[in-house]
C-alpha positions as CSV (number, residue, x, y, z in Angstrom):
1,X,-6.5,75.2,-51.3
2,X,-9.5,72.9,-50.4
3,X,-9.1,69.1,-50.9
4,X,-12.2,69.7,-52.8
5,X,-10.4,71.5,-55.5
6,X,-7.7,68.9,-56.0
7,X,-11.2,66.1,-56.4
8,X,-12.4,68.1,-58.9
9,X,-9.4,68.9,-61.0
10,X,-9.7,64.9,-61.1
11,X,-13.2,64.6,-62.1
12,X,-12.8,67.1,-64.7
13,X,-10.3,65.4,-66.6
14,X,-11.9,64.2,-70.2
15,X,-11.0,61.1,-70.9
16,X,-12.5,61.1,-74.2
17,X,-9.7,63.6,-75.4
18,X,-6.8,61.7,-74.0
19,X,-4.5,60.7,-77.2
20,X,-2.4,57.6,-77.3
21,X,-2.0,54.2,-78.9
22,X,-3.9,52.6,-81.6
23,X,-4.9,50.5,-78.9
24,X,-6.6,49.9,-75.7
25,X,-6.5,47.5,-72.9
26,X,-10.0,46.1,-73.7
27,X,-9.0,44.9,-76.5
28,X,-8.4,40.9,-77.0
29,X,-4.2,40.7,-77.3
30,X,-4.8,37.9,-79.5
31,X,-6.8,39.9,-81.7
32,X,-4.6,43.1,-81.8
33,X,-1.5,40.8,-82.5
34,X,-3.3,38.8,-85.6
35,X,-4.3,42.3,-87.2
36,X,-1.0,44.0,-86.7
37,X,0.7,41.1,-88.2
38,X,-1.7,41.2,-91.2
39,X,-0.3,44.4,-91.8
40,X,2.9,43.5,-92.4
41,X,4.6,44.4,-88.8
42,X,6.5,41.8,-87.0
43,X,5.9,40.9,-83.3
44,X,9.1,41.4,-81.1
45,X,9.4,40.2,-77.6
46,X,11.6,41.0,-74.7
47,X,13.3,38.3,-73.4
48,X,14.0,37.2,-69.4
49,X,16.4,39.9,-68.9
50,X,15.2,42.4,-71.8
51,X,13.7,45.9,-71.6
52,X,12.1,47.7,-74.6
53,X,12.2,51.5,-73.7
54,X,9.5,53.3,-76.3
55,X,10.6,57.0,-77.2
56,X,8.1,59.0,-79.8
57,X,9.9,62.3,-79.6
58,X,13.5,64.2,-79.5
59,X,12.3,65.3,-75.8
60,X,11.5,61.8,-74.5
61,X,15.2,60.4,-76.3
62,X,16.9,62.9,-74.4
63,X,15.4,62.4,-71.3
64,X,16.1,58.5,-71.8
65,X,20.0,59.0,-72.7
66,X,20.5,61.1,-69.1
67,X,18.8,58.2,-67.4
68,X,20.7,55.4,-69.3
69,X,24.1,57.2,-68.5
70,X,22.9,57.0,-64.2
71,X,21.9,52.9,-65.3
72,X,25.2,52.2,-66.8
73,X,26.4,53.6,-63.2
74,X,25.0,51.0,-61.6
75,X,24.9,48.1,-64.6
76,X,28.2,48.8,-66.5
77,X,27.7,45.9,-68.8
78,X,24.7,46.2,-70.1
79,X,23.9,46.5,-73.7
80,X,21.7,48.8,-75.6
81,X,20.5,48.8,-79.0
82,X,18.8,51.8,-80.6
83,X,16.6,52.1,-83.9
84,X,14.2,54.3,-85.4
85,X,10.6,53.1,-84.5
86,X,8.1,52.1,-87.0
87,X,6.4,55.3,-87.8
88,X,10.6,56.4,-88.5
89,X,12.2,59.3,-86.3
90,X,11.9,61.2,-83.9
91,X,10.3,57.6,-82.7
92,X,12.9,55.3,-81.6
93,X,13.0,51.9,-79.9
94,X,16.0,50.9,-77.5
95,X,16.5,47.6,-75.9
96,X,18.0,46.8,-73.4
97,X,19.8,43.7,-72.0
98,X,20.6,44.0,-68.1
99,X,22.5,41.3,-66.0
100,X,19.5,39.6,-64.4
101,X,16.1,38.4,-65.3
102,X,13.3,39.7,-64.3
103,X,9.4,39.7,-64.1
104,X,7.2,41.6,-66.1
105,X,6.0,44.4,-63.3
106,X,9.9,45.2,-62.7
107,X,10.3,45.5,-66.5
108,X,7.9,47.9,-66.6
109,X,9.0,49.5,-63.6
110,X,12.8,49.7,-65.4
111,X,10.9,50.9,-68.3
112,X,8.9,54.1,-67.2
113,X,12.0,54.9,-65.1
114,X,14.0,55.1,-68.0
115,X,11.6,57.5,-70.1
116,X,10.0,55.1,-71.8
117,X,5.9,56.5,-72.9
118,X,3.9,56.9,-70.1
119,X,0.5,55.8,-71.9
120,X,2.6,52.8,-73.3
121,X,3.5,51.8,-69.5
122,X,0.0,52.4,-68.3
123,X,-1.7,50.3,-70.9
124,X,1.1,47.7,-70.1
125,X,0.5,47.4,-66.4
126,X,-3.3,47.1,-67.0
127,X,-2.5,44.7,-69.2
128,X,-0.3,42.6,-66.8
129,X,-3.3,43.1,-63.7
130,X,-5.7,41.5,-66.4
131,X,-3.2,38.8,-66.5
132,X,-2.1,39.4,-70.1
133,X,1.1,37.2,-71.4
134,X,2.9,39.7,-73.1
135,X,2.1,43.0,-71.1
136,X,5.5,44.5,-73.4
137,X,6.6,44.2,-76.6
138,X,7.6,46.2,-80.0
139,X,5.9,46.0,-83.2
140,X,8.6,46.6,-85.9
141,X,8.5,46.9,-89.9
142,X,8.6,43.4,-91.2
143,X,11.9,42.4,-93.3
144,X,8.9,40.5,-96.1
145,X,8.0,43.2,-98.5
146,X,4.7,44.4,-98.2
147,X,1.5,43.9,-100.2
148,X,-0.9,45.9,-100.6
149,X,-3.3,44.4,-98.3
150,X,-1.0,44.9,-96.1
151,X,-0.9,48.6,-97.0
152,X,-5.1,48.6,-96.5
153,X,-4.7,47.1,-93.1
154,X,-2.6,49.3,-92.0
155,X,-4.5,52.2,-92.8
156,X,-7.4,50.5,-92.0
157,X,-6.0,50.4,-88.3
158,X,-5.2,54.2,-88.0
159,X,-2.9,55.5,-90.4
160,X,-5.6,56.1,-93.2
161,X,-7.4,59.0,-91.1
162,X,-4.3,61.0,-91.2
163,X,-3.6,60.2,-94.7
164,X,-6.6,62.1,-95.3
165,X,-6.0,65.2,-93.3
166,X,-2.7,65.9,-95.0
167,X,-3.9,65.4,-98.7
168,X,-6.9,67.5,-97.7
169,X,-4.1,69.6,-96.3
170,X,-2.3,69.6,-99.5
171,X,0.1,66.9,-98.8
172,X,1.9,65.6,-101.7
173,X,2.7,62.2,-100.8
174,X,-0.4,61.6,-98.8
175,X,-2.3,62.6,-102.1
176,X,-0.1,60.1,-103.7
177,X,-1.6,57.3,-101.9
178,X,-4.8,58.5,-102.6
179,X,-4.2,58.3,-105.7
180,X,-2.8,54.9,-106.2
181,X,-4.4,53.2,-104.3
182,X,-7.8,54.7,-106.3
183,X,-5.9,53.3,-109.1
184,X,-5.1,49.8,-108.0
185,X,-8.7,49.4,-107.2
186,X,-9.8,50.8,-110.8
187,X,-7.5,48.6,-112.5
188,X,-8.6,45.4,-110.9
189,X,-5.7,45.1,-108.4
190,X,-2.8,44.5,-111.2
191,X,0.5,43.7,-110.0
192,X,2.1,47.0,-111.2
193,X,-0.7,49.5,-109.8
194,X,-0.1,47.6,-106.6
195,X,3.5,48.3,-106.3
196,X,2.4,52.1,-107.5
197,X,0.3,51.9,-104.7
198,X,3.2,50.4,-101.7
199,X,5.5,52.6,-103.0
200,X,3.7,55.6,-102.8
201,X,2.7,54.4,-99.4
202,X,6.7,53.6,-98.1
203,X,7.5,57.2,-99.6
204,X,5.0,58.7,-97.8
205,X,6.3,57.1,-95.0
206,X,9.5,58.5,-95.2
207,X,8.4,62.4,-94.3
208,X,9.4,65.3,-96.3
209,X,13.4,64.2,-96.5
């Protein structure tokens, strides 16, 4: 084949349908921190010798334990912690502490290495050419207990456009929020139709257990 059909398998690509995060590199860091923390998540940072592998499916955790196993090869003391990501399972969040600091472009280097999302590690290493300070980190569920501001922020930011395609879809709990949140609003945002309203949200959260 031509080198000219490899150039235009290139220039085809759509950019437009590329999925990913909630956010893009454009976007002020200040700004993107201050709303997620509105919403109720907490800001975690990797420290000097800290990696923070991002996993959002079974395939991609699987991929990430045959690479840790070759890592703890090489580094037999390191440590990993594992949780469920934000959004719940099959997300998942690992970090790891290795024996040695390091800057952030071999972070990310460890990181994509070890599985971590590929659109995550992009957006973090045009984060770090545009001189960002904190190219990586997690957002996690906050320990506070969440408001229902919080609840309309975090929609607000991407979560409320799905809400809708699964109660149009016949969702229960995605109706539910819907529905309590239409309430809280109706009955001038009383303390018990707000709880109605984050508690219909956190089950929704959940999934179908």
């Amino acid at each position: 084949m031509s080198g000219d059909f490899f150039e235009d398998m290139c220039l085809a690509i759509d950019t437009d349908t590329i999925d990913g995060e909630e956010y893009d590199s454009n976007e002020s860091r200040e700004v993107y921190l201050r709303e997620q923390e509105e919403a109720g998540y907490k800001v975690v940072l990797p420290k000097t010798n800290e990696l923070q592998i991002d996993m959002d499916t079974g395939d991609a955790y699987a991929l990430f334990k045959k690479q840790l196993a070759s890592l703890k090869k090489e580094y037999p003391s390191i440590e990993c912690k594992i949780a469920p990501s934000r959004n719940g399972l099959p997300g998942r969040h690992a970090t790891i502490e290795m024996p040695f600091d390091m800057e952030d472009s071999e972070r990310i280097a460890w990181q994509a290495a070890l599985g971590s999302d590929p659109f995550r590690e992009l957006m973090s290493l045009f984060r770090l050419r545009k001189g960002d300070e904190h190219p990586t980190l997690f957002l996690e569920n906050s320990d506070r207990e969440l408001t229902g501001w919080n609840v309309i922020k975090r929609l607000e930011l991407g979560e409320g456009q799905e809400v809708e395609e699964k109660s149009q879809e016949g969702h229960q709990k995605a109706q539910a929020v819907k529905d309590t949140y239409a309430q809280w609003r109706d009955n001038e945002k009383d303390l018990n139709s707000e709880r109605a309203f984050v508690d219909a949200y956190l089950d929704y959260k959940k999934g179908d257990e």
